[in-house]
N, C-alpha and C positions, 0 to 999 in steps of 0.2 A: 674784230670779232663782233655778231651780232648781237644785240642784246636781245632776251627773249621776252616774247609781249608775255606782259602780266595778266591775268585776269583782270578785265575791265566792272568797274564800280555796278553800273546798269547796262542797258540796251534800250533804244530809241527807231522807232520805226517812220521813213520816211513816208509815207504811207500815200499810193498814185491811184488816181482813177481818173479818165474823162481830163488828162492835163489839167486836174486840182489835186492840193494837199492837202491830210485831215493833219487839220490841229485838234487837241484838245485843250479843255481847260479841268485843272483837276481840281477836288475839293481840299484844299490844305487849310490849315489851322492859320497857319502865319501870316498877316497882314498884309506882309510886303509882297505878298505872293500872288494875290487879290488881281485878279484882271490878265494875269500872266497866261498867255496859251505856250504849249509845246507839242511835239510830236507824243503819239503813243509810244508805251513800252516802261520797266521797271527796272529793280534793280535783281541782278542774278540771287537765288537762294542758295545761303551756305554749300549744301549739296550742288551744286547746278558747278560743272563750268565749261558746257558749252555754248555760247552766246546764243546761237541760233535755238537751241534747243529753248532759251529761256524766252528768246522775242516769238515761238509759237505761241509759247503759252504764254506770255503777255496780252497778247492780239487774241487770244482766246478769250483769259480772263478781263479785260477790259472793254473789246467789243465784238465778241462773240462772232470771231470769222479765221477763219483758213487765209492761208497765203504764202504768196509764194512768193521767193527774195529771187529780187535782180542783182543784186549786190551790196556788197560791202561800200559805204561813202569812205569810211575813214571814223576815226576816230577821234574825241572833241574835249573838252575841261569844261567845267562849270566853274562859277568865280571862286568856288569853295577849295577848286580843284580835283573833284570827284571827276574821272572819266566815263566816257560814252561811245559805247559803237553805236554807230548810227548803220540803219542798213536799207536801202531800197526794196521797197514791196509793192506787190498788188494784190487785192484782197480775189479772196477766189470765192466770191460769192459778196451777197448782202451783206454790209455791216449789220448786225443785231443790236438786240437791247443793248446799250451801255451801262456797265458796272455802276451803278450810281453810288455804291460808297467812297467812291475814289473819282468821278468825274462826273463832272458839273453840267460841264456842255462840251459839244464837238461844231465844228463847220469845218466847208472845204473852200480851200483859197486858191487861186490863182500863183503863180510866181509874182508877177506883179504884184496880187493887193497884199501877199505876204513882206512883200520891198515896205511897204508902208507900214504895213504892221508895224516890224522892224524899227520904224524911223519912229513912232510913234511910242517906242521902247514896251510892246505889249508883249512882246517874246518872255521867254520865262529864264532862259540861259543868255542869250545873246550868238550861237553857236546854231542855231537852226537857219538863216541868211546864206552861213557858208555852207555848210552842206545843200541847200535849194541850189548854189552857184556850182558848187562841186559836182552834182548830181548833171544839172545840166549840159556842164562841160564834157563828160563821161556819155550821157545820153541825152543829145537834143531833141527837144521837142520840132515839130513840125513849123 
């Protein structure tokens, strides 16, 4: 018998343009947190449980853009164990101002310099590597 997906924790947007990924970095309180980038996107609201309904308005409220999903990556744990859909995008238009209560700063990274990121343990989950690996797998780049 299948088991049924549960309502995932947040959603996380792998977010493509020009073969680069936007990381962000968000503004948290916690120390250890300091220096950490991740993908956009939050955590679903009480009311909300359809993921995609919540990664529009994530990518709205945090960088003021439309988009459109190429796919679902799969689904991920943070050490805490909090779940993550992850889900491939392309912004359909210009990024806008960014949310600055909630993020610091953004760049866009290659697959490569994000390999380094990674190794350099700047990621914020440790779980944004395999989905860049997984994404590619599903859609290779040129």
């Amino acid at each position: 018998m299948a088991r049924k997906a549960t309502r995932p924790y947040a959603v996380r947007a792998l977010l493509i343009e020009n073969e680069r990924i936007l990381l962000i970095h968000h503004n948290f309180r916690d120390p250890a947190l300091f220096g950490k980038w991740t993908f956009p996107g939050g955590r679903l609201d009480p009311d909300e449980t359809d993921p995609l309904e919540t990664l529009h308005r994530e990518m709205q409220e945090e960088l003021s853009v439309d988009i459109e999903v190429i796919g679902e990556i799969g689904r991920f744990y943070s050490r805490s164990g909090a779940d993550y859909l992850i889900f491939a995008v392309r912004p359909l238009g210009p990024i806008g101002p960014l949310q600055t209560e909630e993020i610091r700063d953004s760049t866009w990274l290659t697959p490569a310099e994000l390999y380094e990121w990674h190794a350099k343990e700047k990621m914020q989950f440790g779980f944004e590597m395999k989905a860049v690996s997984l994404y590619l797998k599903k859609y290779p780049w040129p």
